[in-house]
C-alpha positions in Angstrom: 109.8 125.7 67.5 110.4 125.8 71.4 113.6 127.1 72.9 114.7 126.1 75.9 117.0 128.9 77.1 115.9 128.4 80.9 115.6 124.5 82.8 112.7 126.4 85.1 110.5 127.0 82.3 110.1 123.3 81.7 107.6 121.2 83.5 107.6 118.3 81.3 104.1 118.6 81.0 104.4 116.8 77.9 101.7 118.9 75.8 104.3 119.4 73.0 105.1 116.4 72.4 101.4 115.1 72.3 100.5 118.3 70.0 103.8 117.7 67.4 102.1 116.4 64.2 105.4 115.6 62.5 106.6 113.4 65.8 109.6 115.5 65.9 109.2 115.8 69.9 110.8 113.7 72.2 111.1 113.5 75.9 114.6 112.6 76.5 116.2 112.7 80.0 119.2 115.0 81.1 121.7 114.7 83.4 119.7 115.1 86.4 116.7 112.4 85.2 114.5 115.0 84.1 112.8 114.9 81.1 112.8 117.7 78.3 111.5 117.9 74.8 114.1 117.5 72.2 113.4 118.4 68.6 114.3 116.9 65.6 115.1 120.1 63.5 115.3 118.3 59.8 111.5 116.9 60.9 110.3 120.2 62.3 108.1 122.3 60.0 108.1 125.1 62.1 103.9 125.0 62.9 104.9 126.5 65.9 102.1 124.5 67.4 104.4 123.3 70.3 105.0 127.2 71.5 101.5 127.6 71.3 100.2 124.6 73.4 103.0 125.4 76.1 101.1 126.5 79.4 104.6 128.2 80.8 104.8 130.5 77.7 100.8 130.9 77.0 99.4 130.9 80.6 98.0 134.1 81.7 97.6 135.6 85.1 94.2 137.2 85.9 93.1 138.2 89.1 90.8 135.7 90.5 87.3 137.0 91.7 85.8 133.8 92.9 87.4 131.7 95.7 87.3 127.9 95.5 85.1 126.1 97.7 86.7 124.5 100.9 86.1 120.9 101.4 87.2 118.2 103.8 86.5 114.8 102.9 87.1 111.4 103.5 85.6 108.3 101.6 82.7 105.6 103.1 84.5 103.0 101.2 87.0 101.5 104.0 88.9 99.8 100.9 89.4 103.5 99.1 90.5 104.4 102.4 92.9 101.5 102.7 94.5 102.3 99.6 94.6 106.2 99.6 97.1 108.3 100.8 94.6 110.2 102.6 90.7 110.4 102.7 90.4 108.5 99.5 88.6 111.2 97.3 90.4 110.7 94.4 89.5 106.7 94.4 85.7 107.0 95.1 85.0 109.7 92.2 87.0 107.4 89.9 85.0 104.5 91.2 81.9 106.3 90.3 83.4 107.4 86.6 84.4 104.0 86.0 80.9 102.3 86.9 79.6 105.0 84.7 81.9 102.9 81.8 84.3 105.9 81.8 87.6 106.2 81.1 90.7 107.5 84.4 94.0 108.7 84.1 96.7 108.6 86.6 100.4 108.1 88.1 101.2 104.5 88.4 104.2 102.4 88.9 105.1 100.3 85.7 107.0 96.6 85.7 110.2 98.4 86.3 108.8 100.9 88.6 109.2 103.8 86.8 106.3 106.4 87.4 104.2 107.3 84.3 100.6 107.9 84.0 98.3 105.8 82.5 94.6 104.8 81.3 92.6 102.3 83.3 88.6 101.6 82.4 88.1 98.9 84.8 87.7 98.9 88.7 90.0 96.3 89.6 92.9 98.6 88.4 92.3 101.6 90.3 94.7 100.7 93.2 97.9 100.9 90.7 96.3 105.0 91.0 96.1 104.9 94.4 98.1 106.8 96.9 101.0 109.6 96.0 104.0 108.7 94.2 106.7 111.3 95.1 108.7 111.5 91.3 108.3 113.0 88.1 105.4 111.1 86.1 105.7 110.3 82.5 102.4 111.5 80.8 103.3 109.8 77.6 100.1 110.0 74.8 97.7 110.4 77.3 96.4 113.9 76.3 96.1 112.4 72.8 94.2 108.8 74.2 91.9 111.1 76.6 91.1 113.9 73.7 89.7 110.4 71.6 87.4 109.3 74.5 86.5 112.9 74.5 85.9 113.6 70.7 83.8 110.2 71.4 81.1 111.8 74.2 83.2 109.5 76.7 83.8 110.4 80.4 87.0 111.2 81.6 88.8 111.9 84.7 92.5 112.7 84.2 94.3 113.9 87.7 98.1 115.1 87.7 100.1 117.8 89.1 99.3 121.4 88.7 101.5 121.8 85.5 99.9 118.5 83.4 97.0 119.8 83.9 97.6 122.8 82.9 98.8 121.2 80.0 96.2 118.6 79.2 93.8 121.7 79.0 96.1 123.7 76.7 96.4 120.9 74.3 92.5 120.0 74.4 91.7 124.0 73.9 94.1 124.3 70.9 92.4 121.2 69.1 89.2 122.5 69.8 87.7 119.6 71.7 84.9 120.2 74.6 85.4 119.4 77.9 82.0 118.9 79.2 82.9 115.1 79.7 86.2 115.6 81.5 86.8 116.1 85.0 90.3 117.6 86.0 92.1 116.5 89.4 95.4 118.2 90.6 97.2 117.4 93.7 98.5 119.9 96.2 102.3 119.1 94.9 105.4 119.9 97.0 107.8 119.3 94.1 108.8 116.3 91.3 111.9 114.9 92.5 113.6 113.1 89.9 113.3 109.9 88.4 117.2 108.7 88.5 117.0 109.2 91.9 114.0 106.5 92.2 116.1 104.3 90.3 119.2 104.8 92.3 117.1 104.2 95.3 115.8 101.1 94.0 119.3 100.0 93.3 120.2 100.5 96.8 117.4 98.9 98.4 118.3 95.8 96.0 122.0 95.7 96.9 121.4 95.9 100.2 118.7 93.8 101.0 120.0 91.1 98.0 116.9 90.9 96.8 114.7 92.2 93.9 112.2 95.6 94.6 108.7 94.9 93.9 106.6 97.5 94.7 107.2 100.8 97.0 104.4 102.8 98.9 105.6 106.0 100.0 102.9 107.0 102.0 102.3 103.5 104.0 99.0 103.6 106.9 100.6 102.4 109.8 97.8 103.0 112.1 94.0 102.4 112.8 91.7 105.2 111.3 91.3 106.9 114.3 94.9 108.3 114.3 96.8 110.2 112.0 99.3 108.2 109.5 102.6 108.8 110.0 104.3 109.1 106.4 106.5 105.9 106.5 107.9 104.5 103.3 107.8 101.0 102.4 109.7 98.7 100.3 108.6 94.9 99.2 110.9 92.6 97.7 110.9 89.5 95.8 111.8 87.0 99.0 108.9 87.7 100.6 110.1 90.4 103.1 109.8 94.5 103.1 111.3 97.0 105.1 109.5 100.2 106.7 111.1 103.5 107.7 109.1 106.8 108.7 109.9 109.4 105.4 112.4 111.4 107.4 114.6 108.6 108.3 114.3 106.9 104.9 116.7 107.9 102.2 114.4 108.9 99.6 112.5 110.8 101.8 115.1 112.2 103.4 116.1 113.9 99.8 112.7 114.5 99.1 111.9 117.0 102.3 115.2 118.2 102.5 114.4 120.3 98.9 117.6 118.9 97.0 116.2 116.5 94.4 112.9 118.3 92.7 112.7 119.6 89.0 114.3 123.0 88.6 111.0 124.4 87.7 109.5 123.3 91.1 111.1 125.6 93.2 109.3 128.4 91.1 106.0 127.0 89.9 104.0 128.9 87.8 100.9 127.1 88.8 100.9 127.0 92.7 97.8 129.4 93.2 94.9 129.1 95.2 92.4 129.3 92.6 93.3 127.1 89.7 91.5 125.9 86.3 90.7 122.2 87.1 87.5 121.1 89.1 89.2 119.9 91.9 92.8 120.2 93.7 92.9 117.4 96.6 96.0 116.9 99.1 96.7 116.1 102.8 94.9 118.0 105.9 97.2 118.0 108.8 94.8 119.9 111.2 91.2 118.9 110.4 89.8 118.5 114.1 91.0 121.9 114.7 90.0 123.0 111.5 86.4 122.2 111.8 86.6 122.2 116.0 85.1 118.7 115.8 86.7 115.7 117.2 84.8 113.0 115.5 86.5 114.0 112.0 88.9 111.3 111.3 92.3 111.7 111.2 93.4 111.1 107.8 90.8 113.1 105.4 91.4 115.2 102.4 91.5 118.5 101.9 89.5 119.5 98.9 89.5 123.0 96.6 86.0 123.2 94.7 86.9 125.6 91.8 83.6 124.6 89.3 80.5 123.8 89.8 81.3 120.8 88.2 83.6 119.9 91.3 81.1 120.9 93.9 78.8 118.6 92.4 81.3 116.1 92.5 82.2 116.2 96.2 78.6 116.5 97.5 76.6 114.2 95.4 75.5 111.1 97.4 76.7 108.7 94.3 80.7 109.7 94.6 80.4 107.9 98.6 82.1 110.7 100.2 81.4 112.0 103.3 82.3 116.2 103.5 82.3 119.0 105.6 82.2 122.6 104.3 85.2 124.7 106.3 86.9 128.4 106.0 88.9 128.3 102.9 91.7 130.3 104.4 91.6 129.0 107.8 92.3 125.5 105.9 95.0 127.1 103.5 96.8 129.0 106.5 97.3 124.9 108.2 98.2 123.4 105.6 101.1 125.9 105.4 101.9 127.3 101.9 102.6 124.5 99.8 99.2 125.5 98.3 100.6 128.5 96.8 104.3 128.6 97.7 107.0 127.1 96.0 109.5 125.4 97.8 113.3 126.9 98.9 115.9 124.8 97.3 118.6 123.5 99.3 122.0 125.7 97.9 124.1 122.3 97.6 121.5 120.6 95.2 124.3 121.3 92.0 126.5 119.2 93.9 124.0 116.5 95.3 123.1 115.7 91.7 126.6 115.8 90.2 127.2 112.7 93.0 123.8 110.7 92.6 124.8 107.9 90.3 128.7 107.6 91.4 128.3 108.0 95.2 126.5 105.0 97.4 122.8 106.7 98.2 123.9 106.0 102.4 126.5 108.3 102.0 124.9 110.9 100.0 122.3 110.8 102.4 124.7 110.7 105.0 126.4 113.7 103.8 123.8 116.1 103.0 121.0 115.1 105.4 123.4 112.9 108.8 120.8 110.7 110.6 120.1 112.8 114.1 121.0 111.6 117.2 118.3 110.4 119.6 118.5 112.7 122.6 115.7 111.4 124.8 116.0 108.2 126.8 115.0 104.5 126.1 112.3 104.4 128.8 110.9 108.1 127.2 110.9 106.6 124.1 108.8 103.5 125.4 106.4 106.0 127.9 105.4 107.9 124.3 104.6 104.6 122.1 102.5 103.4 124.9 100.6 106.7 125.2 100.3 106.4 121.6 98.7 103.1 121.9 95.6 104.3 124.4 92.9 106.3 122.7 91.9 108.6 124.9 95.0 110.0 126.2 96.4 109.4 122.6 94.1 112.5 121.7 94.5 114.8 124.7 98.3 114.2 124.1 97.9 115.3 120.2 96.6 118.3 120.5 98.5 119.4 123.4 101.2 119.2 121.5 99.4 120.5 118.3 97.6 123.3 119.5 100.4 125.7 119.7 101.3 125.0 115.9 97.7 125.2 115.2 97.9 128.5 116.7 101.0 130.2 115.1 99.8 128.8 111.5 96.4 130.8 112.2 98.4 133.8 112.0 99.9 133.7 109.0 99.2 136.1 106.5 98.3 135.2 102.6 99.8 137.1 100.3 97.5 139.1 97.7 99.1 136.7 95.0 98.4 133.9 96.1 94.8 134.5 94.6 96.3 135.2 90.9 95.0 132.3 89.1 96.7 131.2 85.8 94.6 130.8 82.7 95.4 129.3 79.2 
C-alpha cells in the first residue's frame, strides 16, 4: 500500500488508482486543489500493486546513449493551425489516427470547466484537445479505457505531461499489454498549477463581468501566421462578450509564470529530461528563424523531440500533413531555455499565496504578490511600436533586432551532463 510521506513524490498520475483491483483508490483533492490517492484501508488487500505501478518509486535512471531527434514542425492544415497552441502537430497526427478509426486521448475542458482528459474517436471532437490548458488534468480511467482498445489491436494515441505518461506506460507494462498500437505524446511542461485556482478564477471572471464563463483559451492567436502569437488569455461568457489580456497582465497567468501556484512535485520533476520514453515530446519554439537561419519558417511552429523510430516516422510521413525541418538538438534545447529539462524555482511565498486563495478576492492576491507594473514609456512610443508591428517588413528587421542578442546569450548556455539521464520504468 502507498505511503505518502512527501507531497513531491506525487504527480497524480493516476496509475494507482487505474491499477487498484479492489477500487480502494481514490483521488481526492487537498487543501491546495491537488489531487492525491487516498486509500480505503478496510478494502485494501495489500497487493501492493499500487507501489509497484508508481513511476516516482519504480522509475529508474540510466544514462541515455541515443539523443532524440530534433524536429520543427508546423501543420499544412490552416484549421489545425487555427486551433493549436502552436504548429498544430499534435492535431494533424491525431487527425490521421482518427481517420485510421483509432482511438485519442487528451486534456479537455468539461461542462464545468474543469480539466480532465478524455477519449474522443471522431474528428469533429478533436478541437476540445486542442491548444494547452495550463492546470492539473484529471486522467480518470483512461489508462484502463486505452489498455481495452489496446488488448483489442486498436490504435491509440494518448498525449499528457511527462509524469502521465510515465504512468500510462507503467500501468500498461505491469498488465502485460503491447504497445505496438500506441503512440505516446508528452508536452514540454512548465508546471500543473492547481485546479482551485481555475475555479477561483472562473469565479472572478463571473463576478466581475456578471455573467456566466463559457469557455477559456489560454493560449489565444492574436495575430496573422506570419508573426509570432503573443500568449494572451481569453475569456467568453454567456452574454455574448469575452475579454482578452496578454498572460502576464492576466491574473491567472500572472500566478502561473510567477512559479506560486504549481503541484509541489513540479518544482522537482522527476521526468524533465531530454531523452524520455514516449515517441514524441512537442512544445513551443520561441527562436525557430534563428534556429534554422531561415526566414521563411513561420513564426509559430513546434518544437518536436523524436525519441523512437516510431516518432520519426510519425513526423516525416507525408500522411500526418506536417511540414518539418531537421535542426541541432542542442542548439534548439539551449533556446528554448531549460524548461526541457529544468524544473522550475518556486516562488518562497507560495505557503502563504495558497493559504489566501479561496478567502482573498483573486485582484488582490494578484495585486499582492505579482502588482501590475507601471508603464514607463510614453503614449506616442506606445502607438510608434503597434504601428511598426503592423508593417511586415520592418515588423521582422525590428524582431530580431531585438531578439538577436537573447538569441545570442541562450547559445551559450551550457547543458548539464544530467540533463541526458533518461528515466525508465
Amino acid at each position: 500500500m502507498i505511503e505518502l510521506k512527501n507531497k513531491k513524490d506525487c504527480t497524480a498520475c493516476g496509475a494507482c488508482y487505474n491499477i487498484c483491483a479492489q477500487q480502494c483508490i481514490r483521488m481526492s483533492s487537498d487543501d491546495e486543489g491537488f489531487l492525491y490517492p487516498e486509500i480505503d484501508t478496510d478494502k485494501c488487500v495489500q497487493c501492493g500493486l499500487c507501489e509497484q505501478v508508481c513511476p516516482v518509486i519504480n522509475g529508474k535512471n540510466e544514462r541515455f546513449g541515443d539523443k532524440p531527434a530534433a524536429y520543427i514542425a508546423w501543420s499544412n492544415n490552416s484549421k489545425f493551425l487555427e486551433e493549436s497552441t502552436s504548429g498544430g502537430v499534435f492535431a494533424s497526427i491525431a487527425a490521421m489516427l482518427l481517420q485510421k478509426n483509432g482511438f485519442v486521448y487528451g486534456a479537455a475542458y468539461n461542462k464545468d470547466n474543469v480539466v480532465e482528459h478524455i477519449e474522443i474517436s471522431k474528428l469533429q471532437d478533436l478541437k476540445r484537445l486542442n491548444r494547452s490548458k495550463y492546470v492539473q488534468s484529471n486522467t480518470q480511467k483512461t489508462y484502463q479505457s486505452a489498455a481495452l482498445h489496446l488488448r483489442n489491436k486498436e490504435k491509440v494515441l494518448y498525449s499528457g505531461t511527462p509524469c502521465q505518461i510515465y504512468g500510462l506506460l507503467s500501468y500498461l507494462k505491469l498488465k502485460r499489454i503491447s504497445t505496438e498500437n500506441l503512440i505516446t505524446m508528452d508536452v514540454i511542461c512548465h508546471g500543473t498549477p492547481s485546479p482551485k485556482l481555475l475555479k477561483e478564477y472562473i469565479k472572478w471572471q463571473e463576478k466581475d463581468k456578471k455573467s456566466n464563463v463559457t469557455s477559456i483559451a489560454m493560449r489565444e492567436k492574436r495575430h496573422p501566421r506570419r508573426y509570432f502569437s503573443v500568449p494572451v488569455t481569453k475569456v467568453n461568457f454567456g452574454d455574448g462578450k469575452s475579454s482578452e489580456l496578454a498572460a502576464n497582465m492576466d491574473y491567472y497567468g500572472r500566478f502561473f509564470l510567477g512559479e506560486i501556484s504549481s503541484r509541489p512535485s513540479c518544482y522537482s520533476c522527476s521526468f524533465k529530461t531530454i531523452g524520455r520514453i514516449s515517441d514524441l515530446t512537442i512544445g513551443d519554439c520561441w527562436f525557430s528563424r534563428a534556429i534554422t537561419g531561415r526566414t521563411d519558417i513561420p513564426f509559430d511552429v513546434t518544437l518536436c523531440l523524436a525519441h523512437t523510430e516510431k516518432g520519426k516516422e510519425l513526423l516525416e510521413c507525408a500522411e500526418s500533413g506536417l511540414t518539418t525541418v531537421l535542426v541541432d538538438l542542442e542548439k534548439a534545447v539551449k533556446c528554448n531555455g531549460g524548461m526541457i529539462y529544468k524544473s522550475a524555482i518556486p516562488d518562497n511565498r507560495r505557503a502563504e499565496f495558497f493559504k489566501e486563495l479561496g478567502d482573498t478576492p483573486l485582484d488582490e492576491l494578484a495585486e499582492k504578490y505579482f502588482p501590475t507594473e507601471p508603464k514607463h514609456e510614453s503614449w506616442g512610443l506606445h502607438k510608434i511600436k503597434e504601428l511598426i508591428k503592423m508593417l511586415p517588413v520592418v515588423y521582422e528587421k525590428y524582431y530580431f533586432s531585438n531578439k538577436k542578442k537573447e538569441f545570442d546569450n541562450r547559445c551559450k548556455r551550457v547543458i548539464p551532463p544530467e540533463a541526458y539521464v533518461k528515466k525508465t520504468i
